[in-house]
C-alpha positions in Angstrom: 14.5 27.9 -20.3 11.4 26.7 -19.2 8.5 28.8 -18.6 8.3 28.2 -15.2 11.9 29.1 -14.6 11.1 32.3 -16.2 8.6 32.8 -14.1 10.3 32.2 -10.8 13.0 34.7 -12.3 10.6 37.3 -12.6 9.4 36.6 -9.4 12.7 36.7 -7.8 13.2 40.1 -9.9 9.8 42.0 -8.9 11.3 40.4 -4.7 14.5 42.2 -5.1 12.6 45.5 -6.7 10.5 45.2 -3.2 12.8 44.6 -1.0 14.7 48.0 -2.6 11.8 49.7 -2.3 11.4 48.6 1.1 14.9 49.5 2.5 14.1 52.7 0.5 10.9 53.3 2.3 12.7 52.5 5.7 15.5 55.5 5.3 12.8 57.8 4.2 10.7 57.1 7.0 13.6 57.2 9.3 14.9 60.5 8.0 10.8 61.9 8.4 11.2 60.4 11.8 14.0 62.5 12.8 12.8 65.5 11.2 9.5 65.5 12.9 11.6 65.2 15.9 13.4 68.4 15.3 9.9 70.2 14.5 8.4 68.9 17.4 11.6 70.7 19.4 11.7 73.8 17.5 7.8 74.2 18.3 8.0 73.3 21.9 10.8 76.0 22.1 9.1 78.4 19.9 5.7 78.0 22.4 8.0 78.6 25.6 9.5 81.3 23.8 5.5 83.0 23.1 4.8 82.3 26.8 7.3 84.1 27.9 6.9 86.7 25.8 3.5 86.9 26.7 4.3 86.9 30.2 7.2 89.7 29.7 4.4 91.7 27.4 1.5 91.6 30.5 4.0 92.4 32.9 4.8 95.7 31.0 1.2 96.8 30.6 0.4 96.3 34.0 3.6 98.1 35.2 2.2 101.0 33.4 -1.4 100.8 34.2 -2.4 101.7 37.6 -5.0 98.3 38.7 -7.7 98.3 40.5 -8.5 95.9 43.7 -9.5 93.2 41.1 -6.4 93.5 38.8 -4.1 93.4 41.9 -5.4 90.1 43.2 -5.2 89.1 39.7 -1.5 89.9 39.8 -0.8 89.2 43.5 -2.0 85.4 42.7 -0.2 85.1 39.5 2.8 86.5 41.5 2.4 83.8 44.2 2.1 81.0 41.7 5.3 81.6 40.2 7.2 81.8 43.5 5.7 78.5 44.8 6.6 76.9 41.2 10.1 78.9 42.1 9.9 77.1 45.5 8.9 73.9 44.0 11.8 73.4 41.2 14.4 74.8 44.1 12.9 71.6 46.4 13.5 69.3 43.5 16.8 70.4 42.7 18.2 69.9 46.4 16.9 66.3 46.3 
């Protein structure tokens, strides 16, 4: 064989160990793909999950404080944001 046959088969060898490595590289980023996907949806539902908890957990202290005028408006407002978000998703599901 001559040398230049030898070398064009271990070119041709080191191509086929790069294009394994490459279809290799492809699943593996495809797999980190999906499972950043999954992570992404398991944090947003774990931060909906906190809010709510949060909201649940403010809702409790101030059902057992007595406010004053301040606090109220505080609440009152809070209140009334949530019933025109309430109002607003009830619009958009009648469309």
């Amino acid at each position: 064989m001559s040398q230049l046959d030898q070398q064009l088969k271990r070119m041709n060898e080191k191509l086929q160990q790069l294009l394994k490595q490459y279809h290799s590289l492809q699943k593996e980023n495809e797999r980190l793909k999906q499972e950043f996907q999954q992570m992404t949806s398991r944090y947003n539902e774990a931060s909906v999950e906190s809010q709510k908890w949060q909201q649940q957990t403010e809702i409790l202290k101030l059902s057992k404080e007595e406010m004053n005028e301040t606090e109220k408006k505080v609440f009152e407002k809070r209140l009334n944001q949530y019933v025109k978000e309430i109002d607003r998703c009830i619009a958009l599901l009648n469309e």
